[in-house]
C-alpha positions as CSV (number, residue, x, y, z in Angstrom):
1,X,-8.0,15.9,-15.7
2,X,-9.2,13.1,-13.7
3,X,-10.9,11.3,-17.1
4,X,-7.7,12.1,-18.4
5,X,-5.5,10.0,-16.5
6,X,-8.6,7.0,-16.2
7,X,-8.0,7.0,-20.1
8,X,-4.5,6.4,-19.9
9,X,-4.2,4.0,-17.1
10,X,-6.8,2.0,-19.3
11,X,-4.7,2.3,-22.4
12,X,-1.4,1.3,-20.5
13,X,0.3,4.6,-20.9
14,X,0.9,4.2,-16.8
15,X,1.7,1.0,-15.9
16,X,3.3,0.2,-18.9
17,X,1.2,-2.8,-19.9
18,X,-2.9,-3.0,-21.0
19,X,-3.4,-6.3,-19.0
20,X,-5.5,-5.3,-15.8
21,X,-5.0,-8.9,-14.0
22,X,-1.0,-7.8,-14.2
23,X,-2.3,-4.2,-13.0
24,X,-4.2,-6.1,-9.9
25,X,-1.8,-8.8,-9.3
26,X,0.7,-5.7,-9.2
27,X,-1.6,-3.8,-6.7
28,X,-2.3,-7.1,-3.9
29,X,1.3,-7.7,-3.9
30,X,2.2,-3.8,-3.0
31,X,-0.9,-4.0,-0.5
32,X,0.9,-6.7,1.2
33,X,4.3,-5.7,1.3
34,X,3.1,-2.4,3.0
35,X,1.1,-4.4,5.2
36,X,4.0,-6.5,6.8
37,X,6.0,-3.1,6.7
38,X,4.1,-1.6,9.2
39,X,3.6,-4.7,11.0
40,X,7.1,-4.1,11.2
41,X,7.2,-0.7,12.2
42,X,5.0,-1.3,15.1
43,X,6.6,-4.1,16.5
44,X,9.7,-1.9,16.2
45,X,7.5,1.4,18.1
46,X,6.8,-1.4,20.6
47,X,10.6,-2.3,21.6
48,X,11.2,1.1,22.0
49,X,8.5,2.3,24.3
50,X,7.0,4.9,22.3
51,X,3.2,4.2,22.8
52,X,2.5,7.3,20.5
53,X,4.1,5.9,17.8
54,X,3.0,2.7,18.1
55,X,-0.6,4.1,18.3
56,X,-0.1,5.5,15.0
57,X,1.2,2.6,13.0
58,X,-1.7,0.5,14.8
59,X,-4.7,2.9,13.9
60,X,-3.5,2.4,10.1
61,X,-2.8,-1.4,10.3
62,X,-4.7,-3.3,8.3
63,X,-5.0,-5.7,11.2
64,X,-6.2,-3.3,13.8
């Protein structure tokens, strides 16, 4: 199954185009908006006062 779906993201049956600079262009950007999103959510946790919280967001923060 696994070679399966390699093939087609290859072929463009995924993303919807067969140009892989698109395809990693695509994937930095998402990277990057998630990134600031949880920068986001932690600053957030912070205001709040909920260490736990904020303990989680920071252990997967890119910046951590």
């Amino acid at each position: 199954m696994l070679r399966c779906r390699r093939a087609a993201a290859d072929t463009g049956q995924v993303t919807g185009t067969q140009d892989k600079n698109y395809n990693l262009l695509w994937f930095t950007q998402r990277c990057l908006r998630n990134a600031l999103r949880l920068e986001t959510y932690v600053q957030a946790a912070e205001r709040s006062g909920d260490g736990e919280v904020t303990d989680v967001f920071r252990k997967h923060s890119p910046t951590a």
